[in-house]
C-alpha positions in Angstrom: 200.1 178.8 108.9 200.9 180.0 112.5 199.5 178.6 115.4 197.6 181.9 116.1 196.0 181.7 112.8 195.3 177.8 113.3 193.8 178.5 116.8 191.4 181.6 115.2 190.3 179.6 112.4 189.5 176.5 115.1 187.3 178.7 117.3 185.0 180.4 113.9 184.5 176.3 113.2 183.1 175.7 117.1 181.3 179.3 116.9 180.0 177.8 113.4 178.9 174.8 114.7 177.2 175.1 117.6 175.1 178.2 116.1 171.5 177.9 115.4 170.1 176.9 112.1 168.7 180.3 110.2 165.3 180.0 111.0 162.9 179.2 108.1 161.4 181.8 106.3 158.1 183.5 106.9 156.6 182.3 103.9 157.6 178.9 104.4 156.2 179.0 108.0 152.8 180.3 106.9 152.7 177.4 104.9 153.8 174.7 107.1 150.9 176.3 109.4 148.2 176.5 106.8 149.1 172.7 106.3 149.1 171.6 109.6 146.2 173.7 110.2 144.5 172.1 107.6 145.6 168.7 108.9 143.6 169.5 112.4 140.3 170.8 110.6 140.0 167.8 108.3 140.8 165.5 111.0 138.1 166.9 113.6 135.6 168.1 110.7 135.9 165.3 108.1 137.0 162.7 110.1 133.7 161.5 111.5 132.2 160.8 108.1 134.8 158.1 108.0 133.3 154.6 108.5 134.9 151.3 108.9 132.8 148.4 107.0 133.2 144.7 108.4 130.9 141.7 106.1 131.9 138.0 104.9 133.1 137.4 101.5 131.7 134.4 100.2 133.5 132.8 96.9 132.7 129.4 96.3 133.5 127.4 98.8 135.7 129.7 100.4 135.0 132.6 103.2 136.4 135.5 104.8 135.9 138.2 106.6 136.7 141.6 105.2 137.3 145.1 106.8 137.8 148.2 104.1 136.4 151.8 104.7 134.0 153.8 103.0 132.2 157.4 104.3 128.6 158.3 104.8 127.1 160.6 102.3 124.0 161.5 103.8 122.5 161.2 107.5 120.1 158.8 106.5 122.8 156.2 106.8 124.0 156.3 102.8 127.6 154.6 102.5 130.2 154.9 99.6 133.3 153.1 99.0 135.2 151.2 96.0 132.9 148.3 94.3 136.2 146.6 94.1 137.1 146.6 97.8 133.2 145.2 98.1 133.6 141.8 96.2 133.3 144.1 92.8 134.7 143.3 89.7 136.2 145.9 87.3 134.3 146.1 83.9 136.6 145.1 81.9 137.5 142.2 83.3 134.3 141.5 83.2 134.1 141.7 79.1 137.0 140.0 79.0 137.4 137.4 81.8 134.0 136.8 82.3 134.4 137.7 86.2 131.3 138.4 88.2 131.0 140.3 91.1 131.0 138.2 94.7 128.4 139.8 97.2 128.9 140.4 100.2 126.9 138.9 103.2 126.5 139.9 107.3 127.8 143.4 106.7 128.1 145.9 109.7 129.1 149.7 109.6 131.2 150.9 112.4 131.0 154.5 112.9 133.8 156.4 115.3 134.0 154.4 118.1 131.8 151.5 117.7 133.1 148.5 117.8 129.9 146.5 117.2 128.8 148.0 113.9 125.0 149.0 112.6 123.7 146.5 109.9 123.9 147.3 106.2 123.1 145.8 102.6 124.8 146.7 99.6 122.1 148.6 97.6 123.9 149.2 94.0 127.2 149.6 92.3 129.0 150.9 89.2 131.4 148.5 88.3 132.5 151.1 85.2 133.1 154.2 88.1 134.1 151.9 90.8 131.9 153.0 93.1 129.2 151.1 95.5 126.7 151.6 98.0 125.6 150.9 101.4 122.4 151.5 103.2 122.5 151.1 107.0 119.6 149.0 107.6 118.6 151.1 110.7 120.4 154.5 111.6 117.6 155.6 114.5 117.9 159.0 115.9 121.4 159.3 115.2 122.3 162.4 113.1 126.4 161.0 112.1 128.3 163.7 110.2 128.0 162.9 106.3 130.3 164.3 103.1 127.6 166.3 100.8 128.8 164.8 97.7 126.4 166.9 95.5 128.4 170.5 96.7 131.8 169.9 95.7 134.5 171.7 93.4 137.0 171.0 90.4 140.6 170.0 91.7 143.3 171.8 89.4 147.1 171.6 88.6 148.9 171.8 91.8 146.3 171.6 94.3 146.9 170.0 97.5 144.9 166.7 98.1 144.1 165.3 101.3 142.1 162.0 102.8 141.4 161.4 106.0 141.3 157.5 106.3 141.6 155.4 109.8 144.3 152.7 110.3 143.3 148.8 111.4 141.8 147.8 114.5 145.3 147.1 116.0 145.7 151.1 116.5 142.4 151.8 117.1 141.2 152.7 114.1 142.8 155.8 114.8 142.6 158.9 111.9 145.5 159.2 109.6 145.8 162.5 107.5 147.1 161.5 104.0 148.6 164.3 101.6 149.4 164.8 98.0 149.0 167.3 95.1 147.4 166.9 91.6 149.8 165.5 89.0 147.8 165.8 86.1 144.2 166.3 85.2 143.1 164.0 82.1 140.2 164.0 79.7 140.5 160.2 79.0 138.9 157.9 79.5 137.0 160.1 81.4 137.8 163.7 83.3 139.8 162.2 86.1 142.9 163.4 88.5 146.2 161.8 88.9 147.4 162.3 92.7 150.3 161.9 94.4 151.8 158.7 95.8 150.8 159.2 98.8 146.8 158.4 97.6 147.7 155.5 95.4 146.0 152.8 98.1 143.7 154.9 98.7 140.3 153.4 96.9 136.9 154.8 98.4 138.2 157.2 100.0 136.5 160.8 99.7 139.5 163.5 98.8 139.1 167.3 100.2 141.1 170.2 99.0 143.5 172.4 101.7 139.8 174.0 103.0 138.1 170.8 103.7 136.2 171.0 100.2 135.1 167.9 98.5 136.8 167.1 95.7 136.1 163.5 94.5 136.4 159.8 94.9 139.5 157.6 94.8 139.1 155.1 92.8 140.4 152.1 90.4 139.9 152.9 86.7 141.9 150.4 84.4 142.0 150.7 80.6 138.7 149.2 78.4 138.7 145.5 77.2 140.1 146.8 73.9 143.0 148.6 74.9 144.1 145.7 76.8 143.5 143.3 74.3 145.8 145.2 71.5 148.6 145.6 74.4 148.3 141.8 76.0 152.2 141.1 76.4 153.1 144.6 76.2 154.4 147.4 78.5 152.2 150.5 77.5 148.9 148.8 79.0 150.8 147.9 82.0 151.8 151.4 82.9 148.0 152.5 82.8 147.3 150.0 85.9 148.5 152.3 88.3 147.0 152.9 92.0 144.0 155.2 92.5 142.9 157.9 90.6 140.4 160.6 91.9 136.6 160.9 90.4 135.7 164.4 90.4 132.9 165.2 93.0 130.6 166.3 89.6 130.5 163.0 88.7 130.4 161.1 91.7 126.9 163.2 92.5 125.4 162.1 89.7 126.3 158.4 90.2 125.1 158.8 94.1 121.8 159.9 92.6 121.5 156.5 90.6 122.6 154.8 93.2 119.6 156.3 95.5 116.7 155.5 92.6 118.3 151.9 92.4 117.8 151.5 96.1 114.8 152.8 95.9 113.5 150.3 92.9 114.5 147.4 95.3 116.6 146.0 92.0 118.9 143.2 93.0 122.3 144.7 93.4 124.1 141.3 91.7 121.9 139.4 89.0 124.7 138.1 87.4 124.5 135.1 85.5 125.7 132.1 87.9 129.0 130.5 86.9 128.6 128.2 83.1 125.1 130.2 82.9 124.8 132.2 80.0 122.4 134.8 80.5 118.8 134.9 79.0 118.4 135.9 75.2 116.4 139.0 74.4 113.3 138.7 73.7 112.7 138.5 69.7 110.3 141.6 68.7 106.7 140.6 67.8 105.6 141.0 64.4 103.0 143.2 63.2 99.6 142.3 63.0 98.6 141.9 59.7 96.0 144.4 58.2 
């Protein structure tokens, strides 16, 4: 090859690489801005319902002090998160363990910027749903932003997912925007949705579509006490212990409505049997008078 040639062919590689990148698409733009648009919307609309939930563990003889995050449902200071991150335990370990749920004690709701936290007790749980409850003991005249969880809709194939959850008290507590996009939708053992990696830690959180809609829950669901059973030492009830899966909004309405008429009844939220105490026989039916 002549040096001419060698010398041509040099300069197209220097033209080549110092030219700008195509730019993207238009399409692809409009969807990077619907996204990030999205991103700023949740963040300043959403956002505020998030809550930060400090309280003491108690197990035995042992104590700590806890910090998980949950989101207020109503204005009247109504709290949801994952029974599990609350002291919960799943129902079936329950059936087969015998585990019992570990109350929590001296808990305080942070909301936004407070660092001192408004006083709450745990009102009810669903151990089956993964789902419990806290009632601010005294809200006053605030009015915080809430999540209606009875005006939600169905998440489909494909949909974008998002939470809006707040990092540890190191950064502030500062909002983080986490995104994924249903997997799968299943029928068993209940309808639930299977989201991306990006949600699987992310129990008790309250997951919005792209336009800020409620969608569900995050929470744990493991397989029943029968299918782990038959699989003890195998693989295939293993794989069914993944991380969070997402409780459509539908269901979690219904559950918040028990939740309020159990709060209501002033029903003890743990009456477990203490540990090595069975619980109490039913009582035997009394027979008929005779005639």
């Amino acid at each position: 090859m002549s040096p001419a040639i060698l010398v041509l062919a040099a300069a197209g590689s220097l033209v080549s690489a110092f030219s700008p990148a195509p730019s993207p698409a238009p399409a692809v733009r409009a969807v990077a801005d619907a996204t990030a648009d999205a991103y700023k919307s949740l963040a300043a609309d959403r956002g505020p319902a998030i809550v930060t939930i400090k309280y003491v563990l108690k197990d035995g003889e042992e104590e700590s002090e806890e910090e998980v995050q949950g989101f207020l449902v109503d204005q009247g200071g109504l709290v949801l998160t994952s029974n599990v991150l609350m002291g919960g335990v799943p129902e079936a370990f329950k059936q087969m363990m015998g585990g019992r749920n570990r109350s929590p004690k001296e808990i305080k709701v942070l909301i936004g910027d407070d660092n001192e936290g408004l006083a709450g007790t745990l009102v009810a749980r669903d151990s089956e749903l993964d789902l419990a409850w806290v009632q601010i003991t005294k809200i006053g005249d605030a009015k915080p932003t809430f999540v209606n969880v009875d005006s939600g809709k169905s998440a489909t194939l494909g949909d974008q997912l998002f939470t809006v959850e707040r990092l540890g008290k190191f950064n502030d507590r500062a909002q983080v925007i986490n995104e994924s996009r249903v997997r799968a939708v299943v029928s068993k053992p209940r309808t639930l949705v299977l989201p991306g990696r990006a949600h699987e830690s992310s129990f008790g959180m309250p997951v919005f579509g792209a336009d800020g809609s409620f969608v569900g829950v995050s929470v744990l669901q493991l397989p029943s006490r029968e299918e782990m059973e038959a699989d003890q030492g195998g693989m295939s009830a293993m794989r069914a212990y993944r991380g969070a899966w997402i409780l459509p909004a539908a269901d979690v309405a219904k559950a918040t409505a028990l939740a309020r008429e159990q709060a209501k009844s002033g029903k003890p939220v743990d009456e477990e049997p203490a540990a090595g105490e069975k619980p109490a026989e039913p009582a035997e039916p009394e027979a008929p008078a005779a005639k």
